[in-house]
N, C-alpha and C positions, 0 to 999 in steps of 0.2 A: 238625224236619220230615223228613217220610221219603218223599225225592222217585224214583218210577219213572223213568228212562231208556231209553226205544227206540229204540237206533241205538248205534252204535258210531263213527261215522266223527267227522271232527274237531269241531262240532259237542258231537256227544253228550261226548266226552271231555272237551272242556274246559268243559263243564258239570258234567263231575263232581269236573277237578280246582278249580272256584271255590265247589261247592255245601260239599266237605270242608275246604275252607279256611275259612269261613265256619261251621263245626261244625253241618251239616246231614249227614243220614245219607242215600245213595245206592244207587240198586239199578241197576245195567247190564245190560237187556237185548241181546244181538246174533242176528238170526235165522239168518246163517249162522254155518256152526259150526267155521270158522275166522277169520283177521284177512286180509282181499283186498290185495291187489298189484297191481291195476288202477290204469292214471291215468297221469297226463302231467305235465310239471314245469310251476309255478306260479313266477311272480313276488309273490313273499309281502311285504306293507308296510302301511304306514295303521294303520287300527285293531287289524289283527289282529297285529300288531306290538307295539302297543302292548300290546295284554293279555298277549301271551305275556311280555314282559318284567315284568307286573305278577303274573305266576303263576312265576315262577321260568324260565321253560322256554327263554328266549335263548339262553342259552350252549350249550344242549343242539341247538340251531338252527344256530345260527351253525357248528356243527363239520359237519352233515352238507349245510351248501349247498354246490354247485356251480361254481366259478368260471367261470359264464358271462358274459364282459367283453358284448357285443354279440347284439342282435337283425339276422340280415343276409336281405334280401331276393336271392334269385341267380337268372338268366334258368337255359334250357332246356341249354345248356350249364354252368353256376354259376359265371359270371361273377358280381360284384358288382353293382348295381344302387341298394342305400339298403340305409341300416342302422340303427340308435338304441343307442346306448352306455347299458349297465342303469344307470352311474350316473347318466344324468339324468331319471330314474322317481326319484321323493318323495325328490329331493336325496340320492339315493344309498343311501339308507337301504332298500335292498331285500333279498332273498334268494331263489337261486333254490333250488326245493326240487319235489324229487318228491312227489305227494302222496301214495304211499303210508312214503317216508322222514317226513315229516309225522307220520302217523295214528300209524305205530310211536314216535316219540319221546313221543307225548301216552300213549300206552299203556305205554309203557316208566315214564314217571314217574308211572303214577298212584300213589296214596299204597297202602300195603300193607291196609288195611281197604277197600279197595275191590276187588272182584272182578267179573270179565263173565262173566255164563251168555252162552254160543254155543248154537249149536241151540236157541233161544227163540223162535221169530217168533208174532206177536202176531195171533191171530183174532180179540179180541171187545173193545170200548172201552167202558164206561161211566163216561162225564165226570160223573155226580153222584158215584161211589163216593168218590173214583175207585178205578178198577181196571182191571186187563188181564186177560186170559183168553189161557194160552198153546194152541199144538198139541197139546198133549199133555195137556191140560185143567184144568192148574195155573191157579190164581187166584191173581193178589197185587194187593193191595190198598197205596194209602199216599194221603199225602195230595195229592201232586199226579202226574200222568200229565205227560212230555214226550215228544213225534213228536220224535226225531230223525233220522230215517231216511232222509234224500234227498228228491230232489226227486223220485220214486216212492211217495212215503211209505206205507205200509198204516196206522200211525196217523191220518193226515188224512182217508185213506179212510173208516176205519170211524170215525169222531168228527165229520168235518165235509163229507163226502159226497164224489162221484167226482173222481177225479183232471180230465178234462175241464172243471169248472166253474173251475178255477182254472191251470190250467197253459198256456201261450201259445206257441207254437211262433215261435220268429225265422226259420226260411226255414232253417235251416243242418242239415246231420248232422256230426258229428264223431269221431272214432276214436281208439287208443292203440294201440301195440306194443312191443314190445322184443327185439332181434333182435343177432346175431353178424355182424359185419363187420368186420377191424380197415381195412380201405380205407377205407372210410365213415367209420368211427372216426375217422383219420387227416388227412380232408377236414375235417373238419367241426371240431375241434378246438380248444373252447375259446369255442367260437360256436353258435348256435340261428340253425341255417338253414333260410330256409323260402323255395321257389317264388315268383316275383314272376310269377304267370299269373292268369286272368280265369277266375272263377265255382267255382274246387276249386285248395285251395292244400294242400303237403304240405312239413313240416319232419323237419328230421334233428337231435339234439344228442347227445353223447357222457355213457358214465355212468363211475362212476369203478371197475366192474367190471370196464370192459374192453368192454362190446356199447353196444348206439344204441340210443336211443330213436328213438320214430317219432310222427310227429304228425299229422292231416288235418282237412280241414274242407272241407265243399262243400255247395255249394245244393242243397235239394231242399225242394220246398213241400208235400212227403208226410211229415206226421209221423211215421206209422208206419216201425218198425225193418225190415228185409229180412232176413228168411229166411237168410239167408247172407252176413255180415257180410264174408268175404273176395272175394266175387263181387264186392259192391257197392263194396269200394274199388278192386280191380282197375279196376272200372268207371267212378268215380271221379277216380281220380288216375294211370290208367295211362299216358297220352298228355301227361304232364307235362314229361318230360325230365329230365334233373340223374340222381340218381342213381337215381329214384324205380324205374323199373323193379326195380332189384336190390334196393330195400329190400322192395319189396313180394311178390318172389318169397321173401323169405327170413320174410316173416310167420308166425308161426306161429298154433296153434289157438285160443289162450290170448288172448284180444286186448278192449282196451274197443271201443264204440259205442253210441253214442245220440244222442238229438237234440237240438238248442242251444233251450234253450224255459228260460223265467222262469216260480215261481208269482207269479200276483198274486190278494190273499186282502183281504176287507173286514176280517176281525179272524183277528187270530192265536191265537184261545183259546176254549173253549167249555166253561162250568162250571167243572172244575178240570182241565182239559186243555188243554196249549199245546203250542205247535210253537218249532221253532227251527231257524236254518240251512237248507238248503235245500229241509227239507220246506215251509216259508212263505213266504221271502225269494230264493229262486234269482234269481240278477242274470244269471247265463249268461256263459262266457267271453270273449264279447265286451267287460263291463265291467272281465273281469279281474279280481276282485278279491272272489271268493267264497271262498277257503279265506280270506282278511283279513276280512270281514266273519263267517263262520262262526262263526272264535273271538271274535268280537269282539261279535257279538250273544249268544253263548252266556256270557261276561262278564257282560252287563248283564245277562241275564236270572237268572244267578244270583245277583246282588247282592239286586237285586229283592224275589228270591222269601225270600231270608233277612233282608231289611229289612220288607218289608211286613206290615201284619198280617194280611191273609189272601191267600189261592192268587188270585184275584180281583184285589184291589188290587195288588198284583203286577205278574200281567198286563197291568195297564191303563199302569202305570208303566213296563212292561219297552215298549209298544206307544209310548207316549206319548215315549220317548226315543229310540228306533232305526227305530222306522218312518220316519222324514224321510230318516234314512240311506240307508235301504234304497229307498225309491222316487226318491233322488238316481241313487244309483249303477244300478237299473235304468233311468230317464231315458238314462245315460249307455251302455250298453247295448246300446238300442235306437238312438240317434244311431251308434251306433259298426257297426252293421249296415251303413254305405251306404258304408263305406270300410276295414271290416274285409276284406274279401272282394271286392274290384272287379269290378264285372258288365259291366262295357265296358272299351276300353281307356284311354278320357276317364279314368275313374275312378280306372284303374290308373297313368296317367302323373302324375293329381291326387295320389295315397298317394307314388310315388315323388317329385315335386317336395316334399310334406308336412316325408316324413323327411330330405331332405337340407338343407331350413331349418332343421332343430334345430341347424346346425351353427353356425348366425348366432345371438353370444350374447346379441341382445333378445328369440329365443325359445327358448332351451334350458333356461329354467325353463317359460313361459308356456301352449306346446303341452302339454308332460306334465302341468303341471296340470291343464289344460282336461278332456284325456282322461280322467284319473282323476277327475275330482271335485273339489271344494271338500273342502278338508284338514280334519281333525279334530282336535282334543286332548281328543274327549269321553271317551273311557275314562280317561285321565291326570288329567281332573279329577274322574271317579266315583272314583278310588280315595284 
């Protein structure tokens, strides 16, 4: 089977390393025409854990996380306030991982018969061929088409119609940066800290460079992106306190933003065209747990597509196993909306009382459960 891939992000990759293990032949589209460094560190577990250790790629994991011990909420001054120790997220078994360290280690290991055209983006879908139609007016054909391309997707556009019929906006915008501080650096050290303030929260964590990452999230019920993504944090998170001012003066041009929004899609497929990752499934980082679910549906769907006997029954198999997943963890999501980001101070003294009961041992398994989902061993028994 000679499966098209559009998208390059984790997703599409680890679709191509399940589709070559499986002795299926792959094509890698990327529309830009390098590999992006955008993105904020992930607490990486569950499913997508699981696949990666079913694809070889742990060990290769395990070296580039992060030793961040603790999640620490700190007031206006960064005082402590609550906090949650990463070991008690899926019994320890976490990783914290930037997502662009992520995308490079899934790239880094693709098998050598595997190659990504960059500078590919894809103008034209026909799900009977199937086939794409690049920019530059190149046609390729195979037997199945995959959108992997974000939760933006131009595959889903042009194959299953505009992006507004399916994408849902949670209330939130969110941002990335990475900047030079060693103060900050210094503060922060060994912990992911973030704002304990009402309606726009901002985090600081150290990278093993030597500069900071920078993290934000605030309410705004305007999905649309602003013109000037540094205005709008200023805007944002500048009246936060802690260090925020100085992180934010030191922002530079280079920066992520967009906005916290889940697709929800009746079918994931149309003829011989399917989607995967968060051009279909986007959970949003409220549920936390999209770069785990990414690779972890791009798994199943490759098994799938090389067990089934056609592009079709596949799909229907790939939908019929991980959609449950996938509308769990959005479920979880959307609950996690009303105390992810406290809009009053009720709220925000509610999230603080929350985390400091984790510390009582009948809920320091129970709570993180709750939050994450109902545990899985569905990939460990697909393979």
């Amino acid at each position: 089977m000679r499966v098209i891939v559009c998208g390059t992000g984790m997703a599409g990759l680890a679709l191509a390393h399940r589709l070559h293990a499986l002795g299926q032949e792959v094509v890698l589209l990327e529309r830009s025409t390098s590999p992006r460094d955008e993105g904020y560190m992930i607490d990486f577990f569950g499913p997508g854990l699981d696949a990666a250790r079913e694809l070889g790629l742990l060990p290769a994991l395990r070296k580039i996380a992060y030793p961040i011990t603790e999640a620490v909420l700190v007031d206006e001054r960064g005082r402590r306030r609550a906090g949650i120790d990463t070991a008690q997220v899926a019994d320890g078994e976490v990783l914290s991982l930037m997502r662009p360290d992520l995308e490079h280690v899934l790239r880094d290991q693709l098998p050598l018969a595997i190659n990504i055209r960059y500078g590919a983006p894809v103008v034209e879908v026909d799900p009977d061929g199937p086939q794409v139609t690049l920019a530059d007016g190149t046609t390729l054909a195979g037997d199945v088409v995959i959108g992997a391309d974000g939760i933006h997707s131009t595959v889903r556009q042009l194959a299953f119609g505009p992006e507004s019929q399916y994408l849902r906006h949670l209330g939130f915008h969110t941002s990335a940066f990475i900047f030079d501080d060693p103060q900050i650096r210094d503060r922060v050290a060994g912990r992911f800290c973030l704002t304990d303030t009402i309606g726009a929260q901002f985090g600081c964590y150290p990278l093993r460079d030597g500069r900071v990452a920078a993290f934000g999230v605030h309410r705004s019920t305007d999905p649309a992106l602003p013109t000037d993504a540094q205005t709008a944090m200023r805007t944002a998170y500048g009246e936060l306190g802690w260090v925020v001012p100085e992180a934010l003066a030191a922002c530079p041009p280079e920066l992520y933003y967009d906005q916290v929004a889940q697709i929800v899609m009746p079918t994931w497929h149309n003829g011989r065209v399917g989607l995967v990752g968060d051009a279909c499934q986007a959970v949003s980082l409220l549920a936390g747990q999209g770069a785990s679910l990414a690779i972890a549906g791009a798994y199943v769907l490759g098994g799938e597509l090389a067990r089934a006997e056609s592009p079709e029954a596949a799909f229907t198999a790939y939908e019929r196993i991980w959609r449950p997943v996938v509308e769990e963890k959005q479920q979880v999501g959307r609950s996690a909306a009303r105390w992810f980001l406290p809009a009053s101070r009720t709220q925000l003294l509610v999230r603080r009382l929350m985390l400091r009961t984790l510390k009582l041992p009948v809920l320091r398994r129970r709570i993180p459960a709750a939050l994450a989902g109902k545990s899985t061993t569905l990939i460990r028994d697909l393979s």
